[in-house]
C-alpha positions in Angstrom: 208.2 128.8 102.7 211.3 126.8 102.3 214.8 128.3 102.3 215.4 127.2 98.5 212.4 129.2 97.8 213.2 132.3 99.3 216.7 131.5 97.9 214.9 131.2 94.1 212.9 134.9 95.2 215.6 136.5 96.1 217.3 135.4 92.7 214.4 135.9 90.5 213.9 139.7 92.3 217.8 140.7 91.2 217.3 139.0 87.6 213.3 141.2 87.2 215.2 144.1 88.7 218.1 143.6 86.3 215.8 143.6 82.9 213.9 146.4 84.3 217.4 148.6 84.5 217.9 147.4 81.1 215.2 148.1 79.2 214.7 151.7 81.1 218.3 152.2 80.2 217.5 151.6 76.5 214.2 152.8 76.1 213.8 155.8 78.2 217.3 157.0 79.2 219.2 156.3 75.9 216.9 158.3 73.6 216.2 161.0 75.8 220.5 161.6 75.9 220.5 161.3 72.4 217.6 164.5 72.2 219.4 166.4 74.2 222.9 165.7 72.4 221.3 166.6 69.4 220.1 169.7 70.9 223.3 170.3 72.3 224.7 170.4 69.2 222.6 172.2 67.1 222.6 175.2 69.6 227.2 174.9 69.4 226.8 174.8 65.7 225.4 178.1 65.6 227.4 179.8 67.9 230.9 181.2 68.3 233.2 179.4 70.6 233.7 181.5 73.2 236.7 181.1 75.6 238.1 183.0 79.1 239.6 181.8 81.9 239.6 184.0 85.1 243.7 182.4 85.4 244.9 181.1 82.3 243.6 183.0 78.8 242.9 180.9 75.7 242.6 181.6 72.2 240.0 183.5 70.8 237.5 181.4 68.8 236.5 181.7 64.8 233.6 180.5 63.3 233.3 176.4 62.9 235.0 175.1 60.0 235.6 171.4 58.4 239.1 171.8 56.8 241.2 171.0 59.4 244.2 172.8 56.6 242.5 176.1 56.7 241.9 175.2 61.0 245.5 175.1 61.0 246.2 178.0 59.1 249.2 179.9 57.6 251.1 180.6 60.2 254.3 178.9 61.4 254.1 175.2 62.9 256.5 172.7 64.0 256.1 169.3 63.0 255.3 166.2 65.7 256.6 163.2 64.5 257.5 160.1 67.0 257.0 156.7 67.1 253.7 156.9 68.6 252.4 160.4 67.7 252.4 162.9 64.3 251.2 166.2 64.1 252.5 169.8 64.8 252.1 172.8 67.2 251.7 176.4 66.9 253.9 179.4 66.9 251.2 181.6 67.4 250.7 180.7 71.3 252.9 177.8 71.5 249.9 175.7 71.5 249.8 171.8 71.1 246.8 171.3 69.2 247.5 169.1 66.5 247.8 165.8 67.1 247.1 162.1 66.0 247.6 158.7 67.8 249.8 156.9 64.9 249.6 153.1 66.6 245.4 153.3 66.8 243.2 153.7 64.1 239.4 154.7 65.0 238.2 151.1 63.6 239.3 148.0 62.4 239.8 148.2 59.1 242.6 148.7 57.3 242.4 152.0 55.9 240.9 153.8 58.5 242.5 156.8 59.5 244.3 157.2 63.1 242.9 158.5 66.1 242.9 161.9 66.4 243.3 163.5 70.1 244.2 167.1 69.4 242.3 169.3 67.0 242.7 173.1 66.5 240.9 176.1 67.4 238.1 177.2 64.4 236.9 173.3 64.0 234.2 172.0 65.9 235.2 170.5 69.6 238.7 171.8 69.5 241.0 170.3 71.9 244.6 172.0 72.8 246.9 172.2 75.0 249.1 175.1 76.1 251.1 176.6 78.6 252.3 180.2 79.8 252.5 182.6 82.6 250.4 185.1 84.3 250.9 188.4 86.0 249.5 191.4 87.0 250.6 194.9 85.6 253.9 193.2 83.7 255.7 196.0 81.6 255.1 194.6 78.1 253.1 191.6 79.0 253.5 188.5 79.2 253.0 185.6 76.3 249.6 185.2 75.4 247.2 182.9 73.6 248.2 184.9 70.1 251.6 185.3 70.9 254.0 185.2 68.0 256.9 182.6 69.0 260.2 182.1 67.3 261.5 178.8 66.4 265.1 179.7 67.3 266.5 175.8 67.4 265.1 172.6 66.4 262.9 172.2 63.0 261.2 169.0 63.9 260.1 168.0 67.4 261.2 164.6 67.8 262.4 162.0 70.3 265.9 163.0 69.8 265.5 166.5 68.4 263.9 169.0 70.8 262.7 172.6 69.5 263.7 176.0 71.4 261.0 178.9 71.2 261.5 182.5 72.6 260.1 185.6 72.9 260.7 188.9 74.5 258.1 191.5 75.2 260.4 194.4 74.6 260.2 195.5 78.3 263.6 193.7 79.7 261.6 190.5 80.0 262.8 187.6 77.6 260.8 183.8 77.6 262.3 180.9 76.2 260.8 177.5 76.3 262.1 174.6 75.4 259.8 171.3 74.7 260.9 168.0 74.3 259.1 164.5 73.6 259.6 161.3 74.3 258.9 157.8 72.0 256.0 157.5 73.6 253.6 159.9 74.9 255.3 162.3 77.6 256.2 166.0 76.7 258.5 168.3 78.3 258.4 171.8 78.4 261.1 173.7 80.2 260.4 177.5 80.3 262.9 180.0 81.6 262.2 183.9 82.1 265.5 186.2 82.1 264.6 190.0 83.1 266.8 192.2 81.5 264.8 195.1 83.2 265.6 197.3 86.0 262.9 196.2 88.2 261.8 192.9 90.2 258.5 191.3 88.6 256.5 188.5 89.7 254.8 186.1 87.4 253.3 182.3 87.9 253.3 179.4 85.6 250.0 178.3 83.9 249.3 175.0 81.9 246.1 174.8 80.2 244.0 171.7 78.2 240.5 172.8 76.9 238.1 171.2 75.3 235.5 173.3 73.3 232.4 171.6 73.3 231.8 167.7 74.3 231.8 165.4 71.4 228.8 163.4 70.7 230.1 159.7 71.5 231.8 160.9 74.7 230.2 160.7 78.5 227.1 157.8 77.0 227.9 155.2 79.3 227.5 155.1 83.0 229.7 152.0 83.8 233.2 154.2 82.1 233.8 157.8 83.8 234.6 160.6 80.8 235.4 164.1 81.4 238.0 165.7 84.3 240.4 164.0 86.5 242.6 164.6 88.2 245.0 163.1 91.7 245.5 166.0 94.6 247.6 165.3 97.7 244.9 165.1 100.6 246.5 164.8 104.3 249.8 162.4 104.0 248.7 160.6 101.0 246.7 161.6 97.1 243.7 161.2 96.3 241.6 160.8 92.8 239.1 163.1 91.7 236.9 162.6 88.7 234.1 164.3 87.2 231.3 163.1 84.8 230.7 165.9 82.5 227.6 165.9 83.6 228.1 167.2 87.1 230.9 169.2 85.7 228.2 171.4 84.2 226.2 171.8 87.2 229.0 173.1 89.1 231.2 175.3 86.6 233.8 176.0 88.7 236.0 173.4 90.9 239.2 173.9 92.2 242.1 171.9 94.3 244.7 172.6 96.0 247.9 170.3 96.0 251.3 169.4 96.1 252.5 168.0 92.9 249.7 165.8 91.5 248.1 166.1 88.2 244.8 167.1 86.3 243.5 166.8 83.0 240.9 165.5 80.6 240.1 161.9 80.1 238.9 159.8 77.5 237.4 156.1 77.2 241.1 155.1 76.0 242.9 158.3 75.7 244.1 161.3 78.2 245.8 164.4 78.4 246.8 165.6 81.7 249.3 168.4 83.0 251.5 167.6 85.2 253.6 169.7 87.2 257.1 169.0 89.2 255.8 167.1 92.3 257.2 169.0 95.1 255.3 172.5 94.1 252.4 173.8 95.2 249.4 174.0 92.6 246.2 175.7 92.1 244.1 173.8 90.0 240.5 174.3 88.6 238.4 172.7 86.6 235.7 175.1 84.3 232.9 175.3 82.2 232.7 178.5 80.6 229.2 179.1 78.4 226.9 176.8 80.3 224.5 176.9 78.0 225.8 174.7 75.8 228.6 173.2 77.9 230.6 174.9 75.4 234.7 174.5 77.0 235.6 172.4 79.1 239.5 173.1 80.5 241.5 171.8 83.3 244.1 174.2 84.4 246.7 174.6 86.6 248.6 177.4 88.2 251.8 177.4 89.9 253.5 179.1 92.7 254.6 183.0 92.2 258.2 183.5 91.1 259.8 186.7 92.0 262.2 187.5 89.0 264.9 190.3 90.6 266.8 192.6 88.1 269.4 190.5 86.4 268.0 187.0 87.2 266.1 184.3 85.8 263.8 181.4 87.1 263.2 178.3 85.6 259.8 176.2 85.3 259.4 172.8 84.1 255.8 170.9 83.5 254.8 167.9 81.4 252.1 167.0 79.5 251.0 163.5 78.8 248.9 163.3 75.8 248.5 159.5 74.4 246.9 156.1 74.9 245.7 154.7 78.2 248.1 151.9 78.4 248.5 150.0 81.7 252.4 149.6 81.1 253.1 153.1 80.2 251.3 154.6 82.9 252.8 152.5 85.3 256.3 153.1 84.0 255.6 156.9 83.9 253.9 156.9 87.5 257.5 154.8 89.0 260.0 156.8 86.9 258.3 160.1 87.3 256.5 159.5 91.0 253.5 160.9 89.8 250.7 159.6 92.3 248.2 156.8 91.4 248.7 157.8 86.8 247.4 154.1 86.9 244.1 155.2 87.5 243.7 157.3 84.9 242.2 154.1 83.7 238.9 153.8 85.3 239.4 150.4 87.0 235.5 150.9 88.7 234.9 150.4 92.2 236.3 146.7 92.2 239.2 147.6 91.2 241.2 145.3 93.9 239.4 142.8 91.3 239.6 144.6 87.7 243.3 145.5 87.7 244.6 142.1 88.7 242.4 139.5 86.7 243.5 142.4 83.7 247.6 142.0 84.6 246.5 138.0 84.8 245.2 138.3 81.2 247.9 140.0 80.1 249.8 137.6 81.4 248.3 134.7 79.8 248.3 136.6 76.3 252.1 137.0 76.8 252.1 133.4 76.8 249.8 132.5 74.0 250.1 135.8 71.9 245.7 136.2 71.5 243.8 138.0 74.1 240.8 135.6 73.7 242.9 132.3 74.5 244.0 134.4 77.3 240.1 135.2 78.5 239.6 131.2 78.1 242.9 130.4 80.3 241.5 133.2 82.8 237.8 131.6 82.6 239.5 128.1 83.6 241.8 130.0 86.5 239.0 131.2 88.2 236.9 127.9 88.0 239.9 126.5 89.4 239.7 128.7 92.7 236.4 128.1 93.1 236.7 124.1 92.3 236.4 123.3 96.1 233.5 125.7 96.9 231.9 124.8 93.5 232.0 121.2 94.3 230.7 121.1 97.6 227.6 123.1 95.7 227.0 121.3 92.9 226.8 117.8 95.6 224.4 119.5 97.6 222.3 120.2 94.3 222.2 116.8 92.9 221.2 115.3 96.3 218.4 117.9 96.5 217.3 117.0 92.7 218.0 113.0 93.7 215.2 114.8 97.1 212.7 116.0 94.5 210.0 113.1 94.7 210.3 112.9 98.3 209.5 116.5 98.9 206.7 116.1 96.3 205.3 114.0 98.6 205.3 116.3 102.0 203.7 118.6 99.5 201.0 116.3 98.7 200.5 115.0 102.3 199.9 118.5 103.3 198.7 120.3 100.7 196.9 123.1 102.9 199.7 123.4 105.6 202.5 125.1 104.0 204.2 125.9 107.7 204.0 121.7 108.1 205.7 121.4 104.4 208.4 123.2 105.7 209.1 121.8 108.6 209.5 118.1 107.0 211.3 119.5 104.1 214.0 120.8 106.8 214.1 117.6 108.7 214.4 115.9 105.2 217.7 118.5 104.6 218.9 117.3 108.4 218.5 114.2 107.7 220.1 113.9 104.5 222.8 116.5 105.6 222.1 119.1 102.8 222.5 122.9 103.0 219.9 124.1 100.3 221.7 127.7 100.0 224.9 126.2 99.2 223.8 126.4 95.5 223.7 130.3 95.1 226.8 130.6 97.1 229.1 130.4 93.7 227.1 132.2 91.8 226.8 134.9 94.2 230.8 134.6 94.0 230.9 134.8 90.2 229.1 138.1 89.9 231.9 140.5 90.9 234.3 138.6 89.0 231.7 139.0 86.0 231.3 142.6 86.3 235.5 142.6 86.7 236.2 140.8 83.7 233.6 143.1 82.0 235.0 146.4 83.1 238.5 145.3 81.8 237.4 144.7 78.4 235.4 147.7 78.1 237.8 150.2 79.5 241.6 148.7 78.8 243.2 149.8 75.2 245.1 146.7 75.2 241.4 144.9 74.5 240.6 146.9 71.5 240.3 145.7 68.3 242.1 142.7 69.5 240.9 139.5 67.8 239.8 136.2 68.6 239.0 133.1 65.6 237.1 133.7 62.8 234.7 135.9 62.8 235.5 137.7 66.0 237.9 140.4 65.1 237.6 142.7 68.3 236.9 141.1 71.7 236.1 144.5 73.0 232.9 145.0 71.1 230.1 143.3 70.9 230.0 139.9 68.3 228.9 141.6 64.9 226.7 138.8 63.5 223.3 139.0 63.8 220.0 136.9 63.3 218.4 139.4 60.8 220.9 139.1 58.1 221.4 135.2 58.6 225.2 135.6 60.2 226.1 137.5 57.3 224.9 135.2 54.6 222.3 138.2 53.4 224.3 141.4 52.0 222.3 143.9 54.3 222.8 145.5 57.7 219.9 145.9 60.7 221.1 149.0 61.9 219.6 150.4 58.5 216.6 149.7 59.4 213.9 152.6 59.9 213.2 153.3 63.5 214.0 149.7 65.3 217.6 149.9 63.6 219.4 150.5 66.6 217.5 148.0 68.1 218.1 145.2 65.5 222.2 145.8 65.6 222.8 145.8 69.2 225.2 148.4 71.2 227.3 148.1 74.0 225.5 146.6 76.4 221.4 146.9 77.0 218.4 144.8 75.2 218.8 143.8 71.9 217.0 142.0 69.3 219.9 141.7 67.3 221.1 138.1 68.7 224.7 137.0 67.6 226.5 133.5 67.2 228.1 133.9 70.5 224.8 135.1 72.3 223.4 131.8 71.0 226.3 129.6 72.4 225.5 131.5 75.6 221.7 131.0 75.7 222.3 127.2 75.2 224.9 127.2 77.5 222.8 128.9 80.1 220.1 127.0 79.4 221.7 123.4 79.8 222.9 124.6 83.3 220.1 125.4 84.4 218.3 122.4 83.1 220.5 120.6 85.5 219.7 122.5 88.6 217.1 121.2 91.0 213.7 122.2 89.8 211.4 124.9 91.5 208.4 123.6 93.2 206.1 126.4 92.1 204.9 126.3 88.7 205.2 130.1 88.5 209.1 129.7 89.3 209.8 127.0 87.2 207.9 129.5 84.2 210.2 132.1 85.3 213.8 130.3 85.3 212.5 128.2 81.7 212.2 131.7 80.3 215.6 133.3 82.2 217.9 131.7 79.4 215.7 133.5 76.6 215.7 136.8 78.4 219.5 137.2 78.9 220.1 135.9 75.6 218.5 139.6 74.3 220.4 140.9 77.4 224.0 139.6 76.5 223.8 140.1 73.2 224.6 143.5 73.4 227.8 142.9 75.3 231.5 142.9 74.3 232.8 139.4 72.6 234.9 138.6 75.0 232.2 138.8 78.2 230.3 136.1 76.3 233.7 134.4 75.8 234.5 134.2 79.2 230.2 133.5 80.4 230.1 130.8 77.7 232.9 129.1 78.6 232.5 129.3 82.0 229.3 128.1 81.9 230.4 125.3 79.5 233.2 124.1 82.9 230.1 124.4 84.9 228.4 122.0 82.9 231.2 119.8 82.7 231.6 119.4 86.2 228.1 119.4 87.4 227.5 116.8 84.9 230.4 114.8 86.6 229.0 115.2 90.2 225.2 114.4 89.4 226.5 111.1 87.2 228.5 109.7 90.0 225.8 110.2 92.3 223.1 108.7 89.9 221.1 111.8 89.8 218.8 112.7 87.1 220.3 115.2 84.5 219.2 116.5 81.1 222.9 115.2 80.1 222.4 111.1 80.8 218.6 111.7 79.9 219.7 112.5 76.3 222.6 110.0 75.8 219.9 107.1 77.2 217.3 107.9 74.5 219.7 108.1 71.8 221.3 105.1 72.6 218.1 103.6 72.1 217.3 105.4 69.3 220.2 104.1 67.5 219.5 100.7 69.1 
């Protein structure tokens, strides 16, 4: 068989491979997670939250309720109000559970409410954060998860305005804590513990974030990790840890040891993670309590012991980030504070040598030009740029082969039952001519890692969402919204309401779809033109097979975000361009010169 044809087979295996994964994905896998979530939730709903860490004890749950006011409750609260976040925390525990992201709302319209990250204990898939000490046999205790707290400074916790809390258990031991915020997303809390008493007592520090119950839309998608992370010192160095929440389940209990560090819970776009001063030793764990339902989820941390003599006091000091993903934050927080690799919080993928940069190159570009989509075009046009050379030498060696076809039709014809004779003259034809016949996939091959790069950056990076385009493309990170069914918009009515195939008709993030958009059409066409202009398949079969490879990923892309088919589209539109520009100078047949000839007579 000729090298271009096991060349084609080996392309044709990853594409049939690649549609199989798809359509299992969507068919099979989606729908049985989406039984099994509804199960899940069902069995929550009619249970009590249930809470208890062996290290760090949390609040004591109440039956579900939906009014987040009566979640709240009557008791004391300090308001949150900063340039970034709003909410308020608890006296009763000193717990940070109330909290909304004030520069994100959860879509694009304009009265949509902000995200929420925090929400209180009593509501469904509470999520807190809160901090104390432990200690065995303490002579009055020491602050619990219903601990009363006084606000003894500070009425609002602000930027400027920290807030002072204390309490004493009446048995020589006193705990004051004061928290502080930043403007963006970083809080401070500074405990110190003064023993008035007449004996030493030892105690250790404990930070806490739990999560009571998993949340419908979180841990769906297998290219974007959800659930715990965290970044332990290993040897001389730190390494990152995360863990799906699916395997969190399986094994309830996971603990690290490490110097500084830090742990928490992760969202597609959001975190909150403890972290503690960077020279102390930590034990930290991450639980599952109530496997049943994969009720709470925590990350916790416990520090070193401090021995507290008669007359003396220690001090603690942790932080808690709890806020938006943003590559600029992060990296500020990780230099100023020295907190080990806080960039990846953002799940950069395994390429992220590849992710990361083409994303600061994009941001880059949108600096310039002030819209993220222009920037994805200047990007597209960078990396066709780098590959011009390589590209080049390709696209010659493909219009001589095409210029080869009739020739090589005839060594099939001369021996039409010797297929190990065809292929020896169809080599001696590729000497003789000087033509590499693999150099064609070579690009491509190039392109794919780059595609799944520029893909992973617009799924996982904030600075993507809900960022707009032209037109009708108002969020680059989500898939184009106009669809076949309802004519682009022109009919008042949408798929996803459809009984059964809804889901199917409106398309999703990523997968088969039936719901084609505008810029799944540009793509199709685009694909189709280049392939058009590629050297044809001997085998009937395989020329079947790549005729019918635009219409296939058409479905395929469809379900993809905006700005992937941005970036494919256009790229393959540069592709064109210059492929059209090789095969032209070197008077090889091309769908491109074939139309302008008939039209010109046409019109003649």
């Amino acid at each position: 068989m000729p090298p271009q044809n096991n060349s084609r087979n080996t392309i044709i295996f990853i594409v049939i491979a690649s549609v199989m994964l798809f359509a299992y994905s969507a068919f099979v896998l989606e729908p049985q997670a989406r039984q099994k979530r509804a199960e899940q939730a069902a069995v929550a709903a009619s249970k009590t939250v249930e809470t208890g860490p062996v290290t760090a004890p949390s609040p004591s749950a109440a039956i579900f309720v939906t009014d987040r006011t009566q979640a709240l409750g009557t008791g004391a609260r300090v308001p949150i109000q900063t340039p970034t976040l709003t909410g308020s925390l608890s006296l009763q525990g000193a717990r940070i559970d109330d909290l909304f992201l004030t520069r994100y709302r959860e879509t694009i319209a304009k009265e949509s409410p902000a995200v929420e990250l925090f929400r209180p204990a009593g509501m469904r898939h509470a999520y807190f954060a809160q901090f104390g000490w432990a200690g065995p046999n303490i002579p009055g205790g020491v602050p619990g998860p219903n601990t009363p707290w006084r606000l003894t400074r500070g009425s609002t916790l602000t930027p400027t305005t920290p807030v002072t809390l204390t309490w004493d258990n009446g048995q020589g031991l006193r705990f004051t804590r004061v928290i502080a915020i930043d403007a963006e997303y970083m809080f401070t809390v500074t405990d110190t513990v003064a023993n008035f008493g007449t004996q030493p007592v030892s105690i250790q520090p404990f930070g806490r974030i739990e999560r009571q119950g998993v949340p419908d839309d979180l841990g769906r998608n297998q290219i974007l990790h959800e659930g715990g992370i965290g970044t332990f010192s290993k040897g001389d160095g730190f390494s990152t840890q995360q863990l799906k929440y699916k395997a969190w389940a399986k094994k309830p209990v996971q603990e690290h040891e490490s110097t500084g560090g830090w742990l928490g819970i992760t969202d597609k776009y959001w975190l909150a993670a403890l972290i503690p001063s960077q020279d102390e030793k930590i034990e930290a764990a991450f639980r599952v309590s109530d496997q049943a339902t994969f009720d709470t989820h925590s990350a916790t941390m416990l520090g070193q012991a401090h021995t507290i003599a008669p007359g003396a006091q220690t001090v603690e000091t942790t932080r808690l980030f709890a806020g938006a993903k943003r590559n600029e934050i992060l990296a500020r927080y990780e230099k100023d504070l020295k907190l080990p690799r806080f960039i990846y919080a953002i799940d950069w993928g395994f390429l992220f040598f590849l992710t990361r940069p083409i994303f600061l190159l994009v941001e880059f570009f949108y600096g310039l030009v002030g819209n993220f989509g222009v920037a994805i075009l200047l990007l597209t046009l960078t990396v066709r740029l780098i590959m011009f050379p390589l590209a080049n030498k390709s696209y010659e060696s493909m219009s001589k082969m095409r210029n080869l076809q009739p020739k090589m039709e005839e060594i099939k014809k001369k021996h039409p039952d010797d297929p190990q004779k065809q292929q020896v003259e169809i080599m001696a034809l590729y000497q003789k001519e000087k033509i590499n016949p693999l150099a064609g996939c070579l690009p491509l091959l190039l392109q794919i890692p780059v595609f799944y790069a520029v893909y992973k950056m617009l799924f996982v990076t904030i600075e993507m969402r809900h960022q707009p385009f032209f037109g009708w493309i108002r969020d680059l990170s989500a898939p184009d919204h106009t669809n076949v069914w309802n004519l682009f918009g022109l009919i008042p009515w949408d798929p996803s309401t459809a009984p059964l195939i809804g889901g199917l008709l409106a398309g999703g993030s990523g997968g088969f779809t039936l719901g084609i958009s505008v810029l799944a059409i540009i793509y199709g066409l685009t694909m189709w033109l280049q392939m058009a202009m590629s050297p044809q398949a001997p085998d009937p079969m395989q020329r079947r097979i790549f005729q019918l490879m635009p219409i296939m990923f058409t479905f395929i892309m469809a379900g993809f975000p905006a700005g992937l088919l941005i970036y494919w589209g256009w790229s393959n539109v540069l592709t064109i361009l210059q492929q059209y520009i090789i095969m032209h100078r070197l008077k090889a047949e091309n769908p491109i010169d074939t139309f302008l000839e008939r039209f010109k007579k046409a019109k003649a």
